[in-house]
N, C-alpha and C positions, 0 to 999 in steps of 0.2 A: 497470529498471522506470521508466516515465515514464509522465503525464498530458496529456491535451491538451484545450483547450476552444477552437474556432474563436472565439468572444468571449466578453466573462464576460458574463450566462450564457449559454451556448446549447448543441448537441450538444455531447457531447465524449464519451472514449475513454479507455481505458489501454492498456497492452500492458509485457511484461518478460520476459526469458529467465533461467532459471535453469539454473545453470553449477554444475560440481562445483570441489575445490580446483585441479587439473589445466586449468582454464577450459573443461572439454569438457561441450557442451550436453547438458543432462537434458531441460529440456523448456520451453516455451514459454508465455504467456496472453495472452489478449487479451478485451477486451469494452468494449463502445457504449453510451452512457448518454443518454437522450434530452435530458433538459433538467438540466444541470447549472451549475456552476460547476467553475476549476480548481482550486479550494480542496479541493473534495467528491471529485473527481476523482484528487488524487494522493493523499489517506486511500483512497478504494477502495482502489488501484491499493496501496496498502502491505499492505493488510488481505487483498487478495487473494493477492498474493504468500506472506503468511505461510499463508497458509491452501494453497495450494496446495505448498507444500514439506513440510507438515505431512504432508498428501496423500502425499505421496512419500517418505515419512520421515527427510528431512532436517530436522538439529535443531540445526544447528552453521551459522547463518544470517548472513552477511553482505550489508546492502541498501546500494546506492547510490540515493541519491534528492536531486536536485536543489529539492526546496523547501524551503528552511530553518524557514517556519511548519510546517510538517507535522514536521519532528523536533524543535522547541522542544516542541510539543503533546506530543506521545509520550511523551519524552523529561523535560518537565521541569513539564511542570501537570496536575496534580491537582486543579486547583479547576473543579470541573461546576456547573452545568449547562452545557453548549455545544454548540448546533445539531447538531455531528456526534459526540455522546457517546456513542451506540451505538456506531460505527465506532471511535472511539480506544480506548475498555473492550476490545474485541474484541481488536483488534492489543496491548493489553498484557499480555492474557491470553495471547499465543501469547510473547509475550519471558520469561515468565517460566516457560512450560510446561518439563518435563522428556521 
């Protein structure tokens, strides 16, 4: 799963393949964001992921993602209010689902 922004801000995009244990592809995403940042960009692109393996009822979720702001956030703050508070509530909601 990765994020891209041609400059901060401007278009940008995600895309990620989702693999089983065996590394054999399940299935694919992708999606264009008009005016973003790559900030906002790699939260999509996580929040998408989790949501789309949910989809598919994968529950046993291993992500690589190459922005280490984006898993400090996730990962270790709890203090809101911040710009992309909807997006991080979302994605934590699915780390803790059953």
């Amino acid at each position: 799963m990765d994020g891209c922004a041609q400059t901060n801000p401007r278009m940008a995009g995600f895309d990620g393949l989702i693999r089983n244990f065996d590394e054999q592809f399940i299935r694919g995403f992708h999606d264009n964001i008009d005016y973003s940042n790559i900030f906002h960009v790699e939260i999509l692109a996580l929040m998408h992921e989790f949501q789309t393996c949910w989809e598919e009822g994968l529950r046993h979720i291993i992500c690589y993602i190459d922005f280490m702001h984006t898993i400090h956030l996730v990962h270790h703050v709890d203090v809101f209010p911040h710009h992309y508070e909807n997006e991080i509530v979302v994605i934590k909601k699915y780390m803790v689902k059953d």
